[in-house]
Every structure is written in structure tokens, then in C-alpha cells.
C-alpha positions as CSV (number, residue, x, y, z in Angstrom):
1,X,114.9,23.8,-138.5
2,X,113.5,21.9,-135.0
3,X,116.6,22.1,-134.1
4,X,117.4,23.5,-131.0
5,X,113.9,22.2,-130.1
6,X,113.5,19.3,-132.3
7,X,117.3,19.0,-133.7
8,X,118.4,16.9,-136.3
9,X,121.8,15.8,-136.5
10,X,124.6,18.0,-137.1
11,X,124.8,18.2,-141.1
12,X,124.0,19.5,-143.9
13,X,120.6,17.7,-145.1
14,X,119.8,18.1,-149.2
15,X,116.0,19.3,-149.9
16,X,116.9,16.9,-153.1
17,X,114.2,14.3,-153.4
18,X,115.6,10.7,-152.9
19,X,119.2,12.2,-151.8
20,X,119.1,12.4,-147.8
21,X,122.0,12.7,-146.0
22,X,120.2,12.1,-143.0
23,X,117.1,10.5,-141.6
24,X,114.4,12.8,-141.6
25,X,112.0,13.0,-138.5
26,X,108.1,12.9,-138.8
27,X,107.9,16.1,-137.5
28,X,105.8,18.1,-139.7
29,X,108.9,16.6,-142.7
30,X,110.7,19.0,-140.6
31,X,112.5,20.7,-143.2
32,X,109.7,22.9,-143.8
33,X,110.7,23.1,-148.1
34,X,107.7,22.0,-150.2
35,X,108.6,19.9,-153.2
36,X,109.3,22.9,-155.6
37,X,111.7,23.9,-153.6
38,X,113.9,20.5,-153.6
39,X,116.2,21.6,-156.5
40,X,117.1,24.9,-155.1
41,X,118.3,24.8,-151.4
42,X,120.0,23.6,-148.8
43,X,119.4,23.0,-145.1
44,X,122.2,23.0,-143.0
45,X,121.3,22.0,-139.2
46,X,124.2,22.8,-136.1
47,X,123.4,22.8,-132.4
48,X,123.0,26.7,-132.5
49,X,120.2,26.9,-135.0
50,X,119.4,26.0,-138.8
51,X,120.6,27.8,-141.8
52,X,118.5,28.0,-145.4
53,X,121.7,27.9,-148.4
54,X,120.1,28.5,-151.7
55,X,121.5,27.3,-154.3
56,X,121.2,30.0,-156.5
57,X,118.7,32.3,-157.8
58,X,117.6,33.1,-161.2
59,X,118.1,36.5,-162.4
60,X,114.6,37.1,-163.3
61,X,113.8,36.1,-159.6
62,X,111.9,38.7,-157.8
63,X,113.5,41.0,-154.7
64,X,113.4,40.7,-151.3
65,X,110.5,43.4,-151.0
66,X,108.9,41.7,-154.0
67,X,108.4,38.8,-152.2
68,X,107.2,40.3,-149.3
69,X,104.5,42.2,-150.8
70,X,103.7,38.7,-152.4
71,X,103.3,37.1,-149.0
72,X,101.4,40.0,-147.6
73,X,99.0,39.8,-150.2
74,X,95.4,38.3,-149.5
75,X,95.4,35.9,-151.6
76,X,96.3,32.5,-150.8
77,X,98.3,32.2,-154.0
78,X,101.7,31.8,-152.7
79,X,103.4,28.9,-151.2
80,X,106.0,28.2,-148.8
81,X,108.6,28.6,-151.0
82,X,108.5,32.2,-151.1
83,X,109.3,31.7,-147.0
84,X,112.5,30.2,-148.0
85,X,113.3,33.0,-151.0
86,X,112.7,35.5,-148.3
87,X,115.6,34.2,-146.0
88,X,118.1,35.2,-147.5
89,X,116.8,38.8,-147.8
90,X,115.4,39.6,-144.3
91,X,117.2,42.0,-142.6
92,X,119.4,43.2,-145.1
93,X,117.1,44.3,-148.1
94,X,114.0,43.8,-146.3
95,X,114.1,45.5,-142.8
96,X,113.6,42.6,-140.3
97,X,111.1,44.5,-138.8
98,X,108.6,44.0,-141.2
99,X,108.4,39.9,-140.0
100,X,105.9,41.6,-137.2
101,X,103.6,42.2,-140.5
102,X,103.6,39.0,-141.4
103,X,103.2,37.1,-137.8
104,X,99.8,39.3,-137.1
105,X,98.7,38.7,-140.7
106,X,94.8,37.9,-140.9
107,X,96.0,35.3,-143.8
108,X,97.0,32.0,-142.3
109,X,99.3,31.2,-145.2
110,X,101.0,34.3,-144.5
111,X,101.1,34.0,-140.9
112,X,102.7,30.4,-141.4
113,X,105.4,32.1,-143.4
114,X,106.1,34.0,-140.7
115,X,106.0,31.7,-137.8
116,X,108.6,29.4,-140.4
117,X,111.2,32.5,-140.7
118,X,110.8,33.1,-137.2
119,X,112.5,30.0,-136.5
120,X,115.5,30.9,-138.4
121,X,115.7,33.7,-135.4
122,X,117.2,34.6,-131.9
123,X,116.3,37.4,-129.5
124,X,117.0,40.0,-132.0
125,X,113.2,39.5,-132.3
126,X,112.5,39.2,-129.0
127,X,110.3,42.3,-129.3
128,X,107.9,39.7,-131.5
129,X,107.6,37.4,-128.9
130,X,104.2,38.2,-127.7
131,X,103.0,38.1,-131.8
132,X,104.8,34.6,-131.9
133,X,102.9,33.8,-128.3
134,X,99.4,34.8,-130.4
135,X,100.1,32.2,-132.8
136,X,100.2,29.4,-130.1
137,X,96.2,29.1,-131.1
138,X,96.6,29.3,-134.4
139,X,94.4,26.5,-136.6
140,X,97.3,25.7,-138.4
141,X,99.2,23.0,-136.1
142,X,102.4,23.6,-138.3
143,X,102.7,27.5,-137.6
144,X,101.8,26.4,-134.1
145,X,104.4,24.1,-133.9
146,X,106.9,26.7,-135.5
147,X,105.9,29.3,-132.8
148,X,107.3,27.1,-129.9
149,X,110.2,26.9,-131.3
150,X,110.4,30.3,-131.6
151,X,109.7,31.3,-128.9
152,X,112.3,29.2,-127.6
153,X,114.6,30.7,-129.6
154,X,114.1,34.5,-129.1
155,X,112.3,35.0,-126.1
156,X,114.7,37.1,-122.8
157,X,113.7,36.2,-119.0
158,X,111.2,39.1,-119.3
159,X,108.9,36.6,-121.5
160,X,107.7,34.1,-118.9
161,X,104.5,34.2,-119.6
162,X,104.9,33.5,-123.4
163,X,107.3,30.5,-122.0
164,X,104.6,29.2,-120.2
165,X,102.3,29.6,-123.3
166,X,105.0,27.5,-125.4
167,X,104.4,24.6,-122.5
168,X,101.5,24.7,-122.7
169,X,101.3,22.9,-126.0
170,X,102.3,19.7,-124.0
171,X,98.3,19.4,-124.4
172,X,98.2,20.4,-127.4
173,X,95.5,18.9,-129.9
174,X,98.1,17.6,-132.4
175,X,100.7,15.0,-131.7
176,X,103.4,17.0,-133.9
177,X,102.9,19.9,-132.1
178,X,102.7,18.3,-128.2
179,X,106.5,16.8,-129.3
180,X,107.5,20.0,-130.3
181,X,106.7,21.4,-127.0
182,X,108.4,17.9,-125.6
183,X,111.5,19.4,-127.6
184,X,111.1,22.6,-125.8
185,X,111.5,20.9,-122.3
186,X,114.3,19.1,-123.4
187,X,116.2,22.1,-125.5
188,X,115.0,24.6,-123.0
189,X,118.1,26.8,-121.1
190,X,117.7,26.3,-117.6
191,X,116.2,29.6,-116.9
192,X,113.8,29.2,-119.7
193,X,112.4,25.7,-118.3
194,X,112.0,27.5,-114.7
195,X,110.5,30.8,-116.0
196,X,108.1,28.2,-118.1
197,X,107.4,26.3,-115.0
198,X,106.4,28.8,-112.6
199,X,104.2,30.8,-114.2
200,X,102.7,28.0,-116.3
201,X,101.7,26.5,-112.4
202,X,100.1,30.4,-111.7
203,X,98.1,30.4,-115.1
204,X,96.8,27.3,-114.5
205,X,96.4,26.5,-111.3
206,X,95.0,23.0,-109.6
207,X,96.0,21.5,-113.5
208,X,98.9,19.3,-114.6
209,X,101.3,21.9,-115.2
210,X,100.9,23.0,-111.6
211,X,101.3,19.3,-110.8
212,X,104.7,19.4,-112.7
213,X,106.1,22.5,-111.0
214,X,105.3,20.8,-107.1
215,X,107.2,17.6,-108.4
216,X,109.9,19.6,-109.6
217,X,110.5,21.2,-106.7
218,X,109.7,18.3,-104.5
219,X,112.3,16.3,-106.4
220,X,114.8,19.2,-107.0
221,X,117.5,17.3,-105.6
222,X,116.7,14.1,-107.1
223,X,116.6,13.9,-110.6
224,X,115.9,10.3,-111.4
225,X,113.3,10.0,-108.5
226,X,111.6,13.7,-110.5
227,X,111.4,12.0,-113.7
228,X,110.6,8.7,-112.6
229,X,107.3,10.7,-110.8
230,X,107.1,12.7,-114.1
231,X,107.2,9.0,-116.2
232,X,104.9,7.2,-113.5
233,X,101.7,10.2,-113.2
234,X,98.3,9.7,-114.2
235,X,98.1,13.0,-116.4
236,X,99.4,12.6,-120.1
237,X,101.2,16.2,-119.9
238,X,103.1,15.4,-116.8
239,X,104.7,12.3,-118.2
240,X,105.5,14.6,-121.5
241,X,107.3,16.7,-119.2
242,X,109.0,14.0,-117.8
243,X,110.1,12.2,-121.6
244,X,111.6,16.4,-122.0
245,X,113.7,15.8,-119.3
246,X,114.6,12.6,-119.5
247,X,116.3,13.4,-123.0
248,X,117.1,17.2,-121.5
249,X,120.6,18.1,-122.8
250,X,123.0,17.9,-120.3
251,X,126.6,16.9,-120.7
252,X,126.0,13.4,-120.1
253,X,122.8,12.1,-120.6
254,X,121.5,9.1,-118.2
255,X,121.0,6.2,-120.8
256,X,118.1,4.9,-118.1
257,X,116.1,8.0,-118.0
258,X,115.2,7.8,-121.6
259,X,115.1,3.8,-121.1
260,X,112.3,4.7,-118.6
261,X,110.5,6.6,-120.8
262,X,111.0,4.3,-123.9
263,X,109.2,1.1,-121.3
264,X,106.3,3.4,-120.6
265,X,102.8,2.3,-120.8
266,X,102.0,5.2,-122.5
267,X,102.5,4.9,-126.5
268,X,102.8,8.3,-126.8
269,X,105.9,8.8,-124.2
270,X,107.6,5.0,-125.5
271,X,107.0,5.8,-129.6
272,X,108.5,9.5,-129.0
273,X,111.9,8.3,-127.1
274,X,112.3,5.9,-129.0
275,X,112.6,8.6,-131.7
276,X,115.1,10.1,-129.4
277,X,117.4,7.6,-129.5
278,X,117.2,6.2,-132.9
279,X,117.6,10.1,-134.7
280,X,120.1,11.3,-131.4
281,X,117.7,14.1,-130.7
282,X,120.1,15.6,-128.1
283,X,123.0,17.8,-127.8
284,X,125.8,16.7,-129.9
285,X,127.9,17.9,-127.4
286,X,126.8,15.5,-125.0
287,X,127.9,12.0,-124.0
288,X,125.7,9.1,-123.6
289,X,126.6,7.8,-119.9
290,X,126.6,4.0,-122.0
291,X,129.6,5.4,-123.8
292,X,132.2,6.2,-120.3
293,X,134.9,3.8,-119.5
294,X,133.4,1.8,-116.2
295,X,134.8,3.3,-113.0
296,X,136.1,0.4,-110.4
């Protein structure tokens, strides 16, 4: 999973109980596998997404459209481990098409399911974005959180509305899902964050996310004196902002802007880059400023 928003490191991480290659977030356990599912698969995490390896499937196991039908039943019988055996199978014996059944489901299991596969997804969905955009206010935190990121994932410069959506769950009800949207700032391609930005400030107007779009282009040329505005504000969503982009991706990341945001006042903004730093939730690509020979 979480992650291009809410990476792990680069690895392969075993759903095997006790047998972690790596240290897990909090975030919703990330991996997404219920415990049933620990003996059978794999979770490999890269920069460009997350991949689900089974490890093999009986040959009683139902088929792809099997398990569909299971998920789009009405019961809530099924868990998330038919997500997972579903994987494998979308878009090859299960048209990928028929994901858009189970985002507008009126189940909420089944919906979850959907949201969770969605993730594993890029813009050959992005005619889904606007279903993925509905489930932004969804009871279910964890499909919530799920939609963000994929929306990140799949969504094309014609989605800026459904961007802004995704930002809005900086002020979002549950703290899981308010640092998946704080993943979103920081994971965010550069078009994606402006798109977000702008019409985030239209839809709400006189609010903190039109707050964040004057700093940001008050402070365009200015990076540390943006975040340090972002870090510094009164409103709890503007200083999210501002922990997004003071762990944003670049090629070198400024040690001292997540510093900043690890010395804030705010528990919230210290707790979640600190989290940043311990677990490396940034590019692997990119080079901690700390780490560069000093210049004379």
C-alpha cells in the first residue's frame, strides 16, 4: 500500500505474523491483509506503487468472477481477504471495469473492497475518479483513507476538483485519515498539489485551505519562509499542509523543515514527523541534506 501517499520502505514486507521485514506504520496496519490472510501473501512496496504476491492458491479456490459476485453480494459475509484474492484476477479474468460496481456499492464492506483495490491502481481508472471522490464521505475512515490515495494515484489534470476533495481530508474527523491526506501533500506531483490548491481555495472560500493557497503563493519563492508560515498558523489544517511539505519529496530534502515541524507545539504536526523520520516516509530516491559532504 500507502505508498506513494503513505510509503513504506522499499521492500518486500511478509503478511506472516511475528516475521516483519520492516516496521509497520500505525496507519490503519497499513497493509490492509486481515489475519487470515497472513499465511498466504506477500506485500511488496517500491516508490511506484505496492504489489499483492500470493503465495499460492488452492485448487478448490474460487475464480476471479466467483469472487466478485461474492463481494457484490449484500451480505456482509465476506472479508477483506477476498479483496486481496481478487488482485490477482482484475483485469485479466475479471474486466477491470467492473471495480466501478464495487466503488458505488450500497454495502460498505463492499465498497471498502473496492476503495482497497483501487489503491493497487493508476490512471487506467481514471474514469473512476469521481466514484473514488464519493467515497471521500464514506463512514468508514479506512475506505476513506484508501480513496485519497487513490485518487492520488489515478486521477489526470482534468480531476481538480476531486484533488481538492482528497485535501480536504486535512480536516478530516479521524487522525489516520487527516495523515493520509498529509501523505498526499507530500507524495503529490507538482501539478497535482497546484490543481488541489486552487480549487480547494474556490470551494472553500474565506477557510484554511484558502489560507494555504495565499501563503503559497505569497511565499512561492521562498520555501522555508512558506512552511515556516504553514508550521507557525493558528488553523490545525494549514500547519498539516505545512508537515506535507516539509517532508514533500524532492531530491534533497531540507533536514530543518521536518525539524521545524517535529518542535511544533502542536502534537499532532511533532508525533506525525517524527513518524517521518523514524519509518523514512519519503522518496527513496532522495537525499537527506544531513547526508552531503559540507561545502567550504
Amino acid at each position: 500500500m500507502r505508498l506513494g501517499p503513505a510509503r513504506l520502505p522499499r521492500g518486500l514486507y511478509s503478511t506472516r505474523v511475528g516475521q516483519p521485514l520492516f516496521a509497520m506504520t500505525d496507519l490503519f496496519d497499513a497493509m490492509r491483509l486481515s489475519a487470515e490472510d497472513s499465511e498466504v501473501a506477500h506485500l511488496y512496496f517500491s516508490e511506484s506503487g505496492k504489489i499483492l504476491l500470493p503465495l499460492g492458491k488452492s485448487t478448490n479456490a474460487p475464480t476471479g468472477p466467483e469472487i466478485l459476485q461474492l463481494l457484490l453480494s449484500s451480505t456482509d459475509e465476506h472479508d477483506g481477504a477476498l479483496a486481496s484474492d481478487l488482485l490477482a484476477d482484475l483485469g485479466r479474468t475479471v474486466p477491470l471495469e467492473s471495480l466501478r460496481l464495487l466503488l458505488t456499492s450500497p454495502n460498505a464492506r463492499t465498497r471498502a473492497a473496492g476503495a482497497f483495490l483501487a489503491t493497487f491502481q493508476n490512471q487506467n481508472i481514471s474514469s473512476m475518479v469521481s466514484e473514488l471522490a464519493a467515497l471521500l464521505g464514506d463512514s468508514n475512515s479506512r475506505t476513506r483513507f484508501d480513496a485519497v490515495e487513490s485518487i492520488l494515484r489515478c486521477s489526470t489534470r482534468d480531476h481538480g476538483e476531486y484533488l481538492a476533495q482528497a485535501l480536504f481530508a486535512l480536516d478530516d474527523e479521524h487522525d489516520a485519515v487527516r495523515m493520509g491526506a498529509v501523505q498526499f501533500v507530500r507524495f503529490a506531483r507538482d501539478w497535482q498539489l497546484r490543481l488541489a490548491r486552487q480549487h480547494a481555495a474556490l470551494l472553500k472560500p474565506q477557510t484554511a485551505f484558502s489560507v494555504i493557497s495565499d501563503i503559497s503563493e505569497q511565499w512561492r519563492d521562498d520555501v522555508s519562509a512558506m512552511i515556516r508560515k504553514m508550521l507557525d498558523h493558528s488553523e490545525p489544517v494549514v500547519r498539516r499542509y505545512g508537515l506535507g511539505l516539509a517532508g514533500r519529496a524532492r531530491l534533497v530534502v531540507v533536514d530543518a523543515f521536518v525539524e521545524w515541524a517535529r518542535a511544533s507545539a502542536d502534537p499532532e504536526i511533532s508525533k506525525l514527523a517524527a513518524s517521518c523520520i523514524e519509518h523514512n516516509q519519503i522518496s527513496h530516491h532522495a537525499v537527506w541534506h544531513s547526508s552531503l559532504p559540507a561545502t567550504a
